[in-house]
C-alpha positions in Angstrom: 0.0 0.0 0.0 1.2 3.5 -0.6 1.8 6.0 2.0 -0.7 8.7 2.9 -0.6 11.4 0.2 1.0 14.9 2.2 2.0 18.2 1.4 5.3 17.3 3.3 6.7 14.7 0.6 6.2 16.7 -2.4 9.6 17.5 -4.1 10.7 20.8 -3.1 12.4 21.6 -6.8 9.0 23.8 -7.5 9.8 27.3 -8.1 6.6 28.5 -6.7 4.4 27.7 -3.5 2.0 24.4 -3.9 -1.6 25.5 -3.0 -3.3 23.3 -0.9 -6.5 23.7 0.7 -5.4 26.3 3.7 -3.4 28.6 1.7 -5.0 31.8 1.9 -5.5 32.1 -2.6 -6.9 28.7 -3.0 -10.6 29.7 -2.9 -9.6 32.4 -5.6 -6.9 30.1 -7.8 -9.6 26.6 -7.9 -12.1 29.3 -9.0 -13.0 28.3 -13.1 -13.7 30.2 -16.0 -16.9 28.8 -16.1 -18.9 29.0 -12.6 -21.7 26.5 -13.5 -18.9 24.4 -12.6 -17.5 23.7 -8.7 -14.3 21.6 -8.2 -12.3 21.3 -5.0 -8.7 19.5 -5.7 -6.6 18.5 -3.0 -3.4 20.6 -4.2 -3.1 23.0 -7.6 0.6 23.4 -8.5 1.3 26.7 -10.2 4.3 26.1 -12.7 6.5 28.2 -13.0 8.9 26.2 -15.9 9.2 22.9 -17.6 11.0 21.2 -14.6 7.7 22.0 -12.3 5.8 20.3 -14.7 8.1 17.3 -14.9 7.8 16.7 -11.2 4.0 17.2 -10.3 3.3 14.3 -13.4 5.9 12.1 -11.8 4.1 12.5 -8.2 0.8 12.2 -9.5 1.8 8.6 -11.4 4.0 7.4 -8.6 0.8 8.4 -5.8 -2.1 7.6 -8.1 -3.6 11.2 -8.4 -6.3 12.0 -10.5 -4.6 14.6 -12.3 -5.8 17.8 -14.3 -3.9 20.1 -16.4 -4.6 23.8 -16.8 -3.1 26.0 -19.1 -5.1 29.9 -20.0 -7.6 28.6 -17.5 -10.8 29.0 -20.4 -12.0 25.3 -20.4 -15.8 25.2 -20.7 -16.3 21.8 -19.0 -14.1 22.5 -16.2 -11.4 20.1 -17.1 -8.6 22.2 -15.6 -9.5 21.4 -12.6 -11.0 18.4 -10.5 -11.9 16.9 -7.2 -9.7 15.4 -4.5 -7.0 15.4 -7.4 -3.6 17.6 -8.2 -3.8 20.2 -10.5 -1.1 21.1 -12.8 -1.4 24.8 -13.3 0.8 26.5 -15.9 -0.7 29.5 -15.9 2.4 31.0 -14.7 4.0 30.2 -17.9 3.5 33.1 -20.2 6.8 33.5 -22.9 6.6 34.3 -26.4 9.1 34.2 -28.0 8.9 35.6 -31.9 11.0 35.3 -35.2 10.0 37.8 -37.7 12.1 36.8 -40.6 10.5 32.7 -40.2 7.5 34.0 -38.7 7.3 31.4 -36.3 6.1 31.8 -33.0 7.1 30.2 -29.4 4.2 30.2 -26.9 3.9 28.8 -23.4 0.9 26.7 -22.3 0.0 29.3 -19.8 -0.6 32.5 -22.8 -3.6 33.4 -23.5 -5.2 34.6 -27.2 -4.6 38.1 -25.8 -0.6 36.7 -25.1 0.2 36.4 -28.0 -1.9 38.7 -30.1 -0.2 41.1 -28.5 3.0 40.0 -29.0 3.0 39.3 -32.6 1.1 42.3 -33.4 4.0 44.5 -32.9 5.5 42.7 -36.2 2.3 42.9 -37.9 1.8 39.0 -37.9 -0.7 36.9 -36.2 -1.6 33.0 -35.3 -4.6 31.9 -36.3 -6.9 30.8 -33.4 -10.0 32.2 -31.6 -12.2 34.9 -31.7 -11.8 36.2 -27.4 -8.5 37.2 -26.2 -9.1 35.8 -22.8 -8.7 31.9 -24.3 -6.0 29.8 -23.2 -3.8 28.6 -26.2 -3.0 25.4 -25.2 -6.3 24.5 -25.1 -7.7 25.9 -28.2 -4.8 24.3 -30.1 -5.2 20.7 -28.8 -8.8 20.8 -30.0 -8.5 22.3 -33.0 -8.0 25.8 -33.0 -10.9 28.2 -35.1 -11.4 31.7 -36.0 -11.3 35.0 -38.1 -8.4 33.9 -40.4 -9.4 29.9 -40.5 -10.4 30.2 -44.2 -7.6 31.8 -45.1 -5.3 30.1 -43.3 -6.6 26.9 -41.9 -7.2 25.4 -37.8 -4.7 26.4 -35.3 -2.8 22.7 -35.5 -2.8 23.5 -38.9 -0.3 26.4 -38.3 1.5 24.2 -35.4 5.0 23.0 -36.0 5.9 21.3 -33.2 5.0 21.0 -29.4 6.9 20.2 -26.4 5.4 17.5 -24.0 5.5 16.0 -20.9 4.6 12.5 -21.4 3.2 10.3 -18.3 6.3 8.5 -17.5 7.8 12.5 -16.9 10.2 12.5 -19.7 9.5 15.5 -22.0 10.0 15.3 -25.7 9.3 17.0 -28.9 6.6 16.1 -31.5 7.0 17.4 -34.8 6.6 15.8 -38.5 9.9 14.5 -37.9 10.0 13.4 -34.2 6.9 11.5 -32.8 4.8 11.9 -35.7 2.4 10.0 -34.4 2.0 11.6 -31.3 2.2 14.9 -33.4 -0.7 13.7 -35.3 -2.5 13.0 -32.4 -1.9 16.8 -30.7 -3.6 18.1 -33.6 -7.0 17.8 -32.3 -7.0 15.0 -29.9 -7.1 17.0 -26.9 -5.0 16.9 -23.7 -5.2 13.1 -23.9 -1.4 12.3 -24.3 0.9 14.6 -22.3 1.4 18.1 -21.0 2.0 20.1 -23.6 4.2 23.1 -21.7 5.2 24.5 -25.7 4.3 25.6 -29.1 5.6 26.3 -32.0 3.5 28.0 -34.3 3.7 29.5 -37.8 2.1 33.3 -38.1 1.0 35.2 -41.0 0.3 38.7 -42.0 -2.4 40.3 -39.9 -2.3 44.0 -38.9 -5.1 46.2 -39.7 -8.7 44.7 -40.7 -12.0 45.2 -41.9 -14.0 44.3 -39.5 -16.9 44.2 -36.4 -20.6 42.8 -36.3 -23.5 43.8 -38.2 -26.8 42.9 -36.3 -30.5 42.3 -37.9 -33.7 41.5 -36.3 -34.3 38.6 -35.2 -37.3 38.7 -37.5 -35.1 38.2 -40.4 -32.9 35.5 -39.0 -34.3 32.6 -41.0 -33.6 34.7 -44.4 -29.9 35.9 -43.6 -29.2 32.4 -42.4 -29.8 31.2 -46.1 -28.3 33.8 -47.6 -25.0 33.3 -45.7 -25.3 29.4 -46.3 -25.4 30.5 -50.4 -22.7 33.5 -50.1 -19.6 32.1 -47.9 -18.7 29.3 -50.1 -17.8 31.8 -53.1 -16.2 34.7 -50.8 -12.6 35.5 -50.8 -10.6 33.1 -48.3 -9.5 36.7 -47.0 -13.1 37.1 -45.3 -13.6 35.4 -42.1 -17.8 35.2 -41.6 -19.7 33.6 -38.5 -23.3 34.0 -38.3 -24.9 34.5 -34.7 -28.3 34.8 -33.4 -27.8 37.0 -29.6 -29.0 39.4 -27.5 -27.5 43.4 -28.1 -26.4 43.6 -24.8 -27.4 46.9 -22.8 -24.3 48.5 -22.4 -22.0 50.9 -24.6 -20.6 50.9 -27.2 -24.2 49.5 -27.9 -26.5 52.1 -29.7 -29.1 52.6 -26.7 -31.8 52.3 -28.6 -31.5 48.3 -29.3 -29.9 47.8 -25.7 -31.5 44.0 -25.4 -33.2 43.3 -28.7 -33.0 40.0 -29.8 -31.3 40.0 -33.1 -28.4 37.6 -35.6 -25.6 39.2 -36.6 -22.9 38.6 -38.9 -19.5 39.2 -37.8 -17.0 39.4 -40.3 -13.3 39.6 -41.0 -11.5 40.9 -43.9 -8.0 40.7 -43.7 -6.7 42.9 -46.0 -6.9 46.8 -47.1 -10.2 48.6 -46.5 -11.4 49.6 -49.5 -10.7 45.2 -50.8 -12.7 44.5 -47.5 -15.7 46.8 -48.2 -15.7 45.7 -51.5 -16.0 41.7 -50.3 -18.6 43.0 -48.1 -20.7 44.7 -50.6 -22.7 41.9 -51.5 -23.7 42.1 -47.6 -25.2 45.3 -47.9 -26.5 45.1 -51.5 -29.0 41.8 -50.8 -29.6 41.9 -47.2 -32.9 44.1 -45.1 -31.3 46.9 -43.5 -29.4 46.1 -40.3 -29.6 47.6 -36.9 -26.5 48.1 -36.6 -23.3 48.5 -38.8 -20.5 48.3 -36.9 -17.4 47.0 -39.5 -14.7 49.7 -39.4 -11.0 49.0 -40.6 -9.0 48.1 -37.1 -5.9 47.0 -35.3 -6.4 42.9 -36.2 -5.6 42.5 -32.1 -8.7 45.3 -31.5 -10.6 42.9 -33.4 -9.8 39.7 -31.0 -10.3 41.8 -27.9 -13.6 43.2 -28.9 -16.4 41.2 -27.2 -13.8 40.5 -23.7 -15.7 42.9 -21.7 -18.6 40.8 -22.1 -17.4 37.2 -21.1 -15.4 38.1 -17.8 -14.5 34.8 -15.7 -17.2 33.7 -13.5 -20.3 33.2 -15.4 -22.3 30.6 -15.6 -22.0 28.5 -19.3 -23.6 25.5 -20.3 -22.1 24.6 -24.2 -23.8 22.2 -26.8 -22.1 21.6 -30.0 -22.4 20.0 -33.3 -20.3 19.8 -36.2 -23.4 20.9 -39.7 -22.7 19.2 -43.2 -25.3 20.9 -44.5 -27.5 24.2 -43.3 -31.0 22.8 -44.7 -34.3 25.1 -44.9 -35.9 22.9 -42.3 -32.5 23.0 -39.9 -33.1 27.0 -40.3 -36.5 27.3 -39.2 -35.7 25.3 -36.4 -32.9 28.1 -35.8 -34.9 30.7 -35.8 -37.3 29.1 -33.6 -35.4 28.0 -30.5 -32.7 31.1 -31.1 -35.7 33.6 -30.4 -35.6 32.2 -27.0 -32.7 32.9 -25.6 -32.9 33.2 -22.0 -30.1 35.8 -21.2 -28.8 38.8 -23.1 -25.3 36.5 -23.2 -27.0 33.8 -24.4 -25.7 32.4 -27.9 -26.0 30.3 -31.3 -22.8 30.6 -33.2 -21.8 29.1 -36.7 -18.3 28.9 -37.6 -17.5 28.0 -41.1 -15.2 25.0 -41.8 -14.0 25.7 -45.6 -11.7 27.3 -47.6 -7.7 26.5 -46.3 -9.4 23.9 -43.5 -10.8 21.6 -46.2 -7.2 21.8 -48.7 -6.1 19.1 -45.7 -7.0 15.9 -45.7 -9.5 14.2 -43.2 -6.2 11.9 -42.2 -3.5 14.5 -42.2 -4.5 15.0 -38.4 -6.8 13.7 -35.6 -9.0 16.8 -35.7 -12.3 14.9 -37.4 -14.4 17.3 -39.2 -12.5 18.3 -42.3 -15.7 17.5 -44.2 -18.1 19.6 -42.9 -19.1 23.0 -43.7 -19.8 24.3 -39.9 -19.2 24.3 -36.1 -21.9 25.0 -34.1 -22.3 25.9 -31.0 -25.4 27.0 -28.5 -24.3 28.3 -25.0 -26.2 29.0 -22.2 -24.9 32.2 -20.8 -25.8 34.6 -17.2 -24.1 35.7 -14.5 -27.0 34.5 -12.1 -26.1 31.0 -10.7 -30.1 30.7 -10.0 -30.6 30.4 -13.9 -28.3 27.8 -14.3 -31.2 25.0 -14.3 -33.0 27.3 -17.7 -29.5 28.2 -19.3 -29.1 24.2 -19.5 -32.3 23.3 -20.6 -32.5 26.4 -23.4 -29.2 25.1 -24.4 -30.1 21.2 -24.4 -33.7 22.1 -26.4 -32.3 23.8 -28.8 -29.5 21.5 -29.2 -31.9 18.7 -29.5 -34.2 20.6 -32.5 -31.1 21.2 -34.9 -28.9 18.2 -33.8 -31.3 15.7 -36.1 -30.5 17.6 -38.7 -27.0 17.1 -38.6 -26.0 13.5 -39.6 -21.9 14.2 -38.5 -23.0 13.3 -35.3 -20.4 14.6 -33.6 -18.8 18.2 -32.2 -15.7 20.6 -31.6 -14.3 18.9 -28.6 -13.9 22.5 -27.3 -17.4 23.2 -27.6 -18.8 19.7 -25.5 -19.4 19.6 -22.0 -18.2 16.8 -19.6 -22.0 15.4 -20.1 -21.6 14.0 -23.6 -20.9 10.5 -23.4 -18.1 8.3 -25.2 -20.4 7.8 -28.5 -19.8 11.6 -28.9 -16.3 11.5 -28.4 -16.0 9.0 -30.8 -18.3 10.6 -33.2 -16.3 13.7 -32.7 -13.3 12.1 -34.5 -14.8 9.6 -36.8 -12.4 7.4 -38.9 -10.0 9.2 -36.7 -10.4 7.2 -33.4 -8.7 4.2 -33.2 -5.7 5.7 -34.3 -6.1 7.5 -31.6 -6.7 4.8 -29.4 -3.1 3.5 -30.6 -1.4 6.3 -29.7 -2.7 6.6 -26.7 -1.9 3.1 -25.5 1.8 3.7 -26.5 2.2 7.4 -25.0 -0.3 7.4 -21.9 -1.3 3.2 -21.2 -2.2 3.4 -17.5 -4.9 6.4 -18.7 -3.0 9.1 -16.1 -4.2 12.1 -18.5 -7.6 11.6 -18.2 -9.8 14.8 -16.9 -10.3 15.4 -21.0 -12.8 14.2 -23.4 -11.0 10.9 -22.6 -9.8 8.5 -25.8 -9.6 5.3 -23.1 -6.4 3.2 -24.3 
């Protein structure tokens, strides 16, 4: 039998203080992202370097922790954290490092969007990844990685050249094309199933001032700009990033006042390029569409752009996230849209499609584990309020909605980053289709005994 699991026998080679459950920050540093969600682990360790990292996975194999690995801190499910367990917490670990001439970026698991927006913006290059600048990286990339330049230039892991892990037997190794391809592969959408990524390597691209911002219609016309947008993306320049919306306008500023909590679907759009090309692209927008509410596109900083909905989505609100991945946006999947999205129960509450095309679909289903090369949209519906009372409602909007559009989406599975911890291992596997059992064979040569499993878990 082991000994009794104590503070006391933890190796002292940690640059910064373990957190255990009477140091005076732990109520504030277990607190998650999303506060639907309540976990109380036995220690978190912050990491301050690769070496930390190292030694909390060797502790938790050789003491049989349940073990959970946080890295910007953004996870919807609440898988950086868990109960009774360790928590490796790299959130300390913020360097990026930037190459102008290659233009290949360095990141830490612990960066944020905003990290390393900010960083490469100063050269006038940029990573593609998400749309909020308060997203960890690490996680983003490991599922997938979308946003405002994906059609242009492909997922996140497309854009990855090599990561540095900590595998479960605590030796830390590189994964590239050419070293451990296969767990390479498997980083590129599997998750956090196979190690503690600590590093990326990523390749940027031009990105300094945009066209871009939201334009928002009335709900009323949802089910006809919804049609129109399934007819116009596929022949738009790969240089226009477009996700469709049905929200709330929330009542704040920079808000006009005057449609402060009108239901309404937006279209919020990205055109990378000069302003007069991106008004241009956008023409068609304002030539066949009713008249919007609001017109809010203006030519802007391209980190502005990823910062401007932050104030909204502080930590601490309460989320519930349904996803799907959509083959095809049928007449009778949009009225059901429209239906269910004029119901939102909050003025955070959300339906987002993302488009999967252009660059995304040039890569083949195989080339990595990410399992949705094929379709044409992520979707996802979340359940958004700062009241923890509303929880209960936020879930069952979220899960009705769901419920409507998901028959119409044979796929059958979702954006790992956009499933809760409810989903079950039939959407897991549906998630990654033809892409599973290879993932099952990784995972039984990189991670056998299972320690990395507080994920949307591939079970070796």
């Amino acid at each position: 039998m082991d000994k009794p699991v104590t503070s006391y026998d933890f190796p002292d080679r940690l640059r910064a203080s373990l957190i255990d459950q009477n140091h005076p920050v732990y109520e504030e540093a277990r607190g998650l992202y999303n506060a639907m969600i309540d976990k109380r682990p036995r220690w978190i360790i912050p990491c301050a370097e690769v070496a930390d990292v190292v030694a909390a996975v060797n502790y938790a194999r050789e003491k049989h922790l349940l073990l959970a690995i946080r890295g910007g801190g953004h996870n919807g499910p609440g898988f950086g954290s868990c109960d009774g367990g360790m928590v490796i917490d790299m959130s300390p670990m913020k360097r990026v490092d930037i190459d102008p001439t290659t233009r290949t970026v360095r990141v830490e698991a612990g960066c944020t969007q905003g990290d390393v927006d900010r960083a490469t913006s100063v050269h006038g290059l940029a990573v593609p990844a998400g749309i909020v600048a308060t997203t960890g990286v690490a996680g983003l990339t490991l599922g997938g990685g979308t946003g405002h330049l994906t059609r242009k230039h492909g997922l996140t892991i497309d854009n990855l050249l090599a990561a540095e892990v900590v595998l479960a037997d605590g030796s830390v190794v590189t994964a590239s094309e050419d070293e451990h391809p296969e767990l390479f592969w498997a980083l590129r959408g599997g998750g956090g199933n196979f190690g503690v990524v600590t590093r990326f390597i990523f390749q940027a691209h031009p990105a300094k001032d945009v066209y871009a911002g939201p334009i928002f219609f009335d709900i009323a016309d949802a089910a006809e700009i919804m049609r129109w947008y399934r007819d116009f993306l596929p022949g738009a320049p790969r240089e226009l990033g477009m996700f469709f919306g049905i929200k709330t306008v929330p009542s704040c500023d920079p808000f006009p006042r005057e449609i402060w909590g009108r239901r309404i679907c937006a279209l919020i759009s990205c055109y990378n390029g000069a302003e007069e090309d991106g008004i241009r692209a956008m023409q068609p927008v304002r030539d066949a569409l009713p008249k919007p509410l609001m017109d809010g596109m203006v030519q802007m900083p391209f980190v502005d752009l990823q910062a401007l909905f932050d104030p909204l989505l502080p930590k601490g609100l309460q989320w519930y996230w349904k996803g799907d991945y959509v083959d095809e946006l049928s007449d009778a999947a949009i009225a059901a849209h429209a239906e269910h999205g004029s119901k939102t129960p909050s003025e955070l509450s959300l339906m987002h499609l993302y488009p999967i095309d252009g660059a995304v679909q040039d890569v083949a289903p195989d080339a990595t584990a990410w399992g949705a090369r094929r379709a044409r949209w992520s979707m996802v519906i979340a359940g958004i309020d700062p009241d923890p009372t509303k929880a209960s409602e936020l879930r069952r909007w979220a899960s009705e909605y769901w419920a409507a559009v998901h028959k119409h989406n044979p796929h059958g599975g979702a954006y790992i980053n956009f499933m809760m911890d409810d989903e079950g291992e039939a959407r897991v596997r549906a998630a990654y289709g033809t892409n599973y059992e290879r993932l099952v064979s990784v995972k039984r040569k990189y991670d056998p005994a299972n320690l990395f499993r507080v994920n949307h878990n591939i079970r070796p």
